[in-house]
KELOVO-566890 format. One record per atom (N, C-alpha, C): residue number from 1; residue in one letter; atom name; x, y, z. Coordinates in steps of 0.2 Angstrom, whole numbers, plus 2048, in hexadecimal, padded with zeros to 3 digits. Atoms other than C-alpha are relative to their C-alpha. Last residue first. Layout:
! residues N
<rec num="NUM" residu="a" atome="CA" x="X" y="Y" z="Z"/>
...
END
This chain:
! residues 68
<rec num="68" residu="x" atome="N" x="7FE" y="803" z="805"/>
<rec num="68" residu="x" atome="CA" x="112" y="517" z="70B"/>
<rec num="68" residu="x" atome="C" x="7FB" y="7FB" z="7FF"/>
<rec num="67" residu="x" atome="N" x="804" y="806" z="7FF"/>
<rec num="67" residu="x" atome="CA" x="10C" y="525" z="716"/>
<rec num="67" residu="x" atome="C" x="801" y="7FC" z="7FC"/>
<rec num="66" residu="x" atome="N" x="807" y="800" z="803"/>
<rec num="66" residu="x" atome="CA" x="114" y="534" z="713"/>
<rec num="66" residu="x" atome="C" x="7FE" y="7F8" z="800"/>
<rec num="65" residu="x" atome="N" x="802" y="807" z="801"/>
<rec num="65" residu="x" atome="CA" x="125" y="53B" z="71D"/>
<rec num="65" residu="x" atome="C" x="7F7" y="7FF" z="7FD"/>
<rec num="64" residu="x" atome="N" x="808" y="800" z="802"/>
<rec num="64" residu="x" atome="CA" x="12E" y="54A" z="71E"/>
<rec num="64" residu="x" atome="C" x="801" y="7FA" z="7FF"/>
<rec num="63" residu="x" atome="N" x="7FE" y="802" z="806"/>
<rec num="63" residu="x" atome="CA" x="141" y="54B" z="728"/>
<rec num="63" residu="x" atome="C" x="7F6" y="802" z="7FD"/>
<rec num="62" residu="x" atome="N" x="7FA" y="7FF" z="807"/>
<rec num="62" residu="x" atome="CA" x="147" y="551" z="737"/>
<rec num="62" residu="x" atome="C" x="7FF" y="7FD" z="7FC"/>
<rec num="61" residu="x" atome="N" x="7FE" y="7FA" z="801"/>
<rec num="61" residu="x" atome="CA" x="136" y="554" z="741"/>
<rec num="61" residu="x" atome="C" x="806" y="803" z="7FC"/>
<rec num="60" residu="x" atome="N" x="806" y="7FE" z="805"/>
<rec num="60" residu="x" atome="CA" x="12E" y="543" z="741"/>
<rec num="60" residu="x" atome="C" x="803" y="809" z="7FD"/>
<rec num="59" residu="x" atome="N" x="806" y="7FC" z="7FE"/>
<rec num="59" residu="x" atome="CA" x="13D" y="53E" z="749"/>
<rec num="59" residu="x" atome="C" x="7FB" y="802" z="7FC"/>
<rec num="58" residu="x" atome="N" x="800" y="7FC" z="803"/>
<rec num="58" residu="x" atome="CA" x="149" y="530" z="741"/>
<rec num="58" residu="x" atome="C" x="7FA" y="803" z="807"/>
<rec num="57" residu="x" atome="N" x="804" y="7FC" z="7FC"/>
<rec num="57" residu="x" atome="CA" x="151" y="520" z="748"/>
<rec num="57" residu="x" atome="C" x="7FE" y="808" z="7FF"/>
<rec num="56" residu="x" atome="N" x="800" y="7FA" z="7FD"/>
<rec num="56" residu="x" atome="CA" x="15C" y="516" z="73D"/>
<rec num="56" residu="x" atome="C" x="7FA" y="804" z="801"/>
<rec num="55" residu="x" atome="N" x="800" y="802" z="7FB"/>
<rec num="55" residu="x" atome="CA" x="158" y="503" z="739"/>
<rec num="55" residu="x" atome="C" x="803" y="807" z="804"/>
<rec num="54" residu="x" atome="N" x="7FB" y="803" z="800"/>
<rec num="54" residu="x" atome="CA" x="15B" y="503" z="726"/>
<rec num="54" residu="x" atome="C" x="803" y="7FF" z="808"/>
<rec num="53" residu="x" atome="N" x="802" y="805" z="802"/>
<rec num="53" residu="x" atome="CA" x="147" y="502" z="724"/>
<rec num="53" residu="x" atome="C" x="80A" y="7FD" z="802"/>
<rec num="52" residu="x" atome="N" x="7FE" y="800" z="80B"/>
<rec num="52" residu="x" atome="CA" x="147" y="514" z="72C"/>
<rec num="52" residu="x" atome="C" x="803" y="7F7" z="800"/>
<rec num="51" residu="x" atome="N" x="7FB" y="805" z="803"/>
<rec num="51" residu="x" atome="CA" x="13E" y="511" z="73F"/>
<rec num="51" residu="x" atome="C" x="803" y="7FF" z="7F8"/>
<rec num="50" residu="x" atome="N" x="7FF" y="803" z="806"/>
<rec num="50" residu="x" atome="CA" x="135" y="522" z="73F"/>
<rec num="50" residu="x" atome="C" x="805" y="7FC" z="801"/>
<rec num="49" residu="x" atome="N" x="7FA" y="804" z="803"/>
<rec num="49" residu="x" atome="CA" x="12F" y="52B" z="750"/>
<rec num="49" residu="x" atome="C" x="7FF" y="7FB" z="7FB"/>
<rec num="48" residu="x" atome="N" x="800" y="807" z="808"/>
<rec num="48" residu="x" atome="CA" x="122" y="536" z="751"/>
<rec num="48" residu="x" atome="C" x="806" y="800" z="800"/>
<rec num="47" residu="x" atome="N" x="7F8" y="802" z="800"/>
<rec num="47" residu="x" atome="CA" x="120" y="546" z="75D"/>
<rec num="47" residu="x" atome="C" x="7FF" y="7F7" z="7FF"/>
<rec num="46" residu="x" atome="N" x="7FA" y="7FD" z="806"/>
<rec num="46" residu="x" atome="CA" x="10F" y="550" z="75B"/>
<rec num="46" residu="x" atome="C" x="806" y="7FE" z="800"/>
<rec num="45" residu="x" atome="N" x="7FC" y="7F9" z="7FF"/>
<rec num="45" residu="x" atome="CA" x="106" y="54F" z="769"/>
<rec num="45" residu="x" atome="C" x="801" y="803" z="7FD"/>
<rec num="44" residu="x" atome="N" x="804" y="7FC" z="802"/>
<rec num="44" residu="x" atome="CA" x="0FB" y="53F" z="766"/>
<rec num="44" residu="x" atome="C" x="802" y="806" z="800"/>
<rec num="43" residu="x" atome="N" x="803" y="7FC" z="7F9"/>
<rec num="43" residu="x" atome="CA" x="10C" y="536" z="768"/>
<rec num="43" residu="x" atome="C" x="7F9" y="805" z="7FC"/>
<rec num="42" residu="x" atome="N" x="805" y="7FC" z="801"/>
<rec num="42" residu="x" atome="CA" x="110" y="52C" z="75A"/>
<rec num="42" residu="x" atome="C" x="7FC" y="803" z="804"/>
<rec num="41" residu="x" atome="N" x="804" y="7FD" z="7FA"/>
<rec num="41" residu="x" atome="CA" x="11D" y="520" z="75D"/>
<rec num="41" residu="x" atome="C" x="7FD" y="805" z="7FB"/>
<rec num="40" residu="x" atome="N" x="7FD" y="805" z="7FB"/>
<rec num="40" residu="x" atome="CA" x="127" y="510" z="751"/>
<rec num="40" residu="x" atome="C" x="7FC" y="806" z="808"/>
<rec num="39" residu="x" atome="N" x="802" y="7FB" z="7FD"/>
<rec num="39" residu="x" atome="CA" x="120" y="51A" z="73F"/>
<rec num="39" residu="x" atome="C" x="7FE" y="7FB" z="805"/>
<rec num="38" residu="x" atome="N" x="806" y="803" z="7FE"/>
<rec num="38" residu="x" atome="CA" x="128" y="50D" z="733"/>
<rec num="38" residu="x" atome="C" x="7FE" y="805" z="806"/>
<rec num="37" residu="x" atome="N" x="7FE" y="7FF" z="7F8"/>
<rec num="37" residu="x" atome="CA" x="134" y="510" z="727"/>
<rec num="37" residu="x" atome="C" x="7F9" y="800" z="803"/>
<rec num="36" residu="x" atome="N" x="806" y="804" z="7FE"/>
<rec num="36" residu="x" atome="CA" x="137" y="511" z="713"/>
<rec num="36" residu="x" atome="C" x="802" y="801" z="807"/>
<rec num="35" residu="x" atome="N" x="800" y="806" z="7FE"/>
<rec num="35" residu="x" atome="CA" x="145" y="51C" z="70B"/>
<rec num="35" residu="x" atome="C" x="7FA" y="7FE" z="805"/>
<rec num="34" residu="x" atome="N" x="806" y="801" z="7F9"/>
<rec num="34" residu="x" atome="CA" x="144" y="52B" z="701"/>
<rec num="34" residu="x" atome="C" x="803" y="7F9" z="803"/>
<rec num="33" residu="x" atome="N" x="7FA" y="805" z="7FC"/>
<rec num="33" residu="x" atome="CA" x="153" y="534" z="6F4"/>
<rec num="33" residu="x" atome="C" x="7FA" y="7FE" z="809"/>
<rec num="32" residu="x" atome="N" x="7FB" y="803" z="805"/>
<rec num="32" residu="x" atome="CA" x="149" y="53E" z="6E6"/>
<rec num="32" residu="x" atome="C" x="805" y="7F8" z="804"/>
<rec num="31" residu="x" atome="N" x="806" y="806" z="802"/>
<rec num="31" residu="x" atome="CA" x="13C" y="542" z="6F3"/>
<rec num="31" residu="x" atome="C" x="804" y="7FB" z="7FB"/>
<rec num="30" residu="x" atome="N" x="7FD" y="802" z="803"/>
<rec num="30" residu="x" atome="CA" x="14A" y="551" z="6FA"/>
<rec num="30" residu="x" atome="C" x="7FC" y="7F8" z="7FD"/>
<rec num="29" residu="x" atome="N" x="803" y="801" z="804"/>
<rec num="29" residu="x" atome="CA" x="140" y="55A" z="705"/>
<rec num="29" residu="x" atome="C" x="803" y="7FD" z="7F9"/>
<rec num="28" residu="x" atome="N" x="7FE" y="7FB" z="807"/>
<rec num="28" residu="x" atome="CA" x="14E" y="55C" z="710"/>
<rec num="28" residu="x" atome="C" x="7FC" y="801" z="7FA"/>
<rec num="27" residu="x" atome="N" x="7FD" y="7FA" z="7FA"/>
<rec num="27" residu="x" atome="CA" x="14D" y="54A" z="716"/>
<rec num="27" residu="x" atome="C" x="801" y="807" z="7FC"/>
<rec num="26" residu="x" atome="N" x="7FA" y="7FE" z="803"/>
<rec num="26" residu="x" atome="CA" x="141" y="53D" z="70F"/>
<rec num="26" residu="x" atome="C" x="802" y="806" z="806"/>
<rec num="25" residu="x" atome="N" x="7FF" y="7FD" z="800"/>
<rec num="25" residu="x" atome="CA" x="136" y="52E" z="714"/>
<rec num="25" residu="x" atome="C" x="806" y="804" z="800"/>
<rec num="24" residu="x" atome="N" x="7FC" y="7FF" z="806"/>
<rec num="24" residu="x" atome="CA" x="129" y="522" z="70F"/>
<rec num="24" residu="x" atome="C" x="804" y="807" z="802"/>
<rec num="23" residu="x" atome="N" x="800" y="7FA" z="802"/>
<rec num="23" residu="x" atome="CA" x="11E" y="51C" z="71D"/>
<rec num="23" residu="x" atome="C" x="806" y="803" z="7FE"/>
<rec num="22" residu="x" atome="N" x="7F9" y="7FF" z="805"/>
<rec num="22" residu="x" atome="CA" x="118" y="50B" z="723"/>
<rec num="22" residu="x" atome="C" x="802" y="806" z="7FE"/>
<rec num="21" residu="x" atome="N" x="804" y="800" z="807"/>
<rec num="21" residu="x" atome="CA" x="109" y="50D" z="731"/>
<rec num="21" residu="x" atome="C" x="809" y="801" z="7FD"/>
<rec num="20" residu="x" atome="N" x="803" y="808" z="805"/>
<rec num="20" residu="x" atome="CA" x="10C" y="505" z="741"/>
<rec num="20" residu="x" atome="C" x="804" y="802" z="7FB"/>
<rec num="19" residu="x" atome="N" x="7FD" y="806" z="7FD"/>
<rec num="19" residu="x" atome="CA" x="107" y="515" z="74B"/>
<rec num="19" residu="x" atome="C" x="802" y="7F9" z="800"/>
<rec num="18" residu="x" atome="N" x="7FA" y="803" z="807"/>
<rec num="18" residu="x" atome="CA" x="100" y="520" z="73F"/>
<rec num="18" residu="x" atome="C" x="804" y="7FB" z="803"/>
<rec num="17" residu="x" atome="N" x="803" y="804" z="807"/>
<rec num="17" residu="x" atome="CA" x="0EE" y="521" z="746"/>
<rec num="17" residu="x" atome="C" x="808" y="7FD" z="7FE"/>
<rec num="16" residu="x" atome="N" x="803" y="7FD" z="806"/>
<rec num="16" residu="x" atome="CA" x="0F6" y="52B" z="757"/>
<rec num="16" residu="x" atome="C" x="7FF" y="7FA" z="7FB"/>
<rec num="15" residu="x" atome="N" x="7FC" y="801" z="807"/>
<rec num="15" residu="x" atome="CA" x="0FD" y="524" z="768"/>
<rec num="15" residu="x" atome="C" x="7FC" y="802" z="7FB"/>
<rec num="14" residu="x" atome="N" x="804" y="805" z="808"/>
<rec num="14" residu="x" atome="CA" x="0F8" y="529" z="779"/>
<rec num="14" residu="x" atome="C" x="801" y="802" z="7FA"/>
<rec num="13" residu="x" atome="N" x="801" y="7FD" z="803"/>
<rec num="13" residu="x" atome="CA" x="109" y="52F" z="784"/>
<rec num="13" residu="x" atome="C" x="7F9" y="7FE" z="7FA"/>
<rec num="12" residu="x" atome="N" x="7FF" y="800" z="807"/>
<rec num="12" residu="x" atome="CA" x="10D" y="521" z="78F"/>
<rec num="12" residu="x" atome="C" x="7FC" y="807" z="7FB"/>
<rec num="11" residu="x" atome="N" x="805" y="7F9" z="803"/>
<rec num="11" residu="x" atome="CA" x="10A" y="520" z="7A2"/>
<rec num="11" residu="x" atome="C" x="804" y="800" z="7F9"/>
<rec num="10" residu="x" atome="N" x="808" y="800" z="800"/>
<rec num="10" residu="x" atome="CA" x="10E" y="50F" z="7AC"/>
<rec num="10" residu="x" atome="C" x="7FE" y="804" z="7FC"/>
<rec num="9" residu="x" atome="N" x="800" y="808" z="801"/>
<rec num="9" residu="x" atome="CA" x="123" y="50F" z="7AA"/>
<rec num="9" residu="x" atome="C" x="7F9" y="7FD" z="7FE"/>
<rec num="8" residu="x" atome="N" x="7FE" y="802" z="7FE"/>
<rec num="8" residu="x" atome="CA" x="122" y="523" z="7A6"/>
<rec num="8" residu="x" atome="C" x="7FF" y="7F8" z="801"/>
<rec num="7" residu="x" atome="N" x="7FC" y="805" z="804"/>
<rec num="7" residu="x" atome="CA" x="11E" y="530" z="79A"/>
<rec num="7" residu="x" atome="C" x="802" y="7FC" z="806"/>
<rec num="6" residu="x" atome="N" x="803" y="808" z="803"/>
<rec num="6" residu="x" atome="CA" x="110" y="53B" z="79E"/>
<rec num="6" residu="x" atome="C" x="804" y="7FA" z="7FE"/>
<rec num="5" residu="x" atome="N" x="80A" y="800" z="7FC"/>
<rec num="5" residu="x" atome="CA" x="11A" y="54A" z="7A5"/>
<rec num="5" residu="x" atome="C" x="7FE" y="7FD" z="7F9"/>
<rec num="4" residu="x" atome="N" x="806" y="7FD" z="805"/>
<rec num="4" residu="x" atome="CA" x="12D" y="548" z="79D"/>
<rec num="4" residu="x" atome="C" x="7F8" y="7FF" z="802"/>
<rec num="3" residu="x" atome="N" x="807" y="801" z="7FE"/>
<rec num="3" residu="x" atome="CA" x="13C" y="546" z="7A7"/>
<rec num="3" residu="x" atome="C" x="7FC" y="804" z="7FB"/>
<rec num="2" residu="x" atome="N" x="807" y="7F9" z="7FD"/>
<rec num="2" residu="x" atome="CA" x="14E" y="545" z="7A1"/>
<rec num="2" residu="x" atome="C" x="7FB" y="7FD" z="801"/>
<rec num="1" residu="x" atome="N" x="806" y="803" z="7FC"/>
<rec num="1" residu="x" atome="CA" x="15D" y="53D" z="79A"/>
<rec num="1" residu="x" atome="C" x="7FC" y="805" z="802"/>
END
């Protein structure tokens, strides 16, 4: 648990284009082996979360991802 400046009950980080958006994606640059998911935050910042289609939770940062 923790605190984070800008993140609170009222205050929210604003969110990026991709927020929404479906997006196709692998781990390890491995493209041979991909799965579908939805891009569930999008911090203008740089930190992105991926709902994967089998309902696991990914960072934008452990895996690559492309717009599907």
């Amino acid at each position: 648990m923790g605190v984070k400046s800008g993140i609170s009950f009222d205050e929210w980080p604003k969110q990026g284009s991709f927020l929404g958006k479906r997006v196709r994606v692998c781990f390890n640059y491995d493209t041979s082996r991909s799965i579908g998911g939805r891009i569930v935050r999008d911090d203008a910042q740089g930190e992105s979360i991926i709902r994967l289609d089998d309902d696991r939770y990914v960072l934008s940062t452990e895996c690559q991802y492309t717009l599907d």
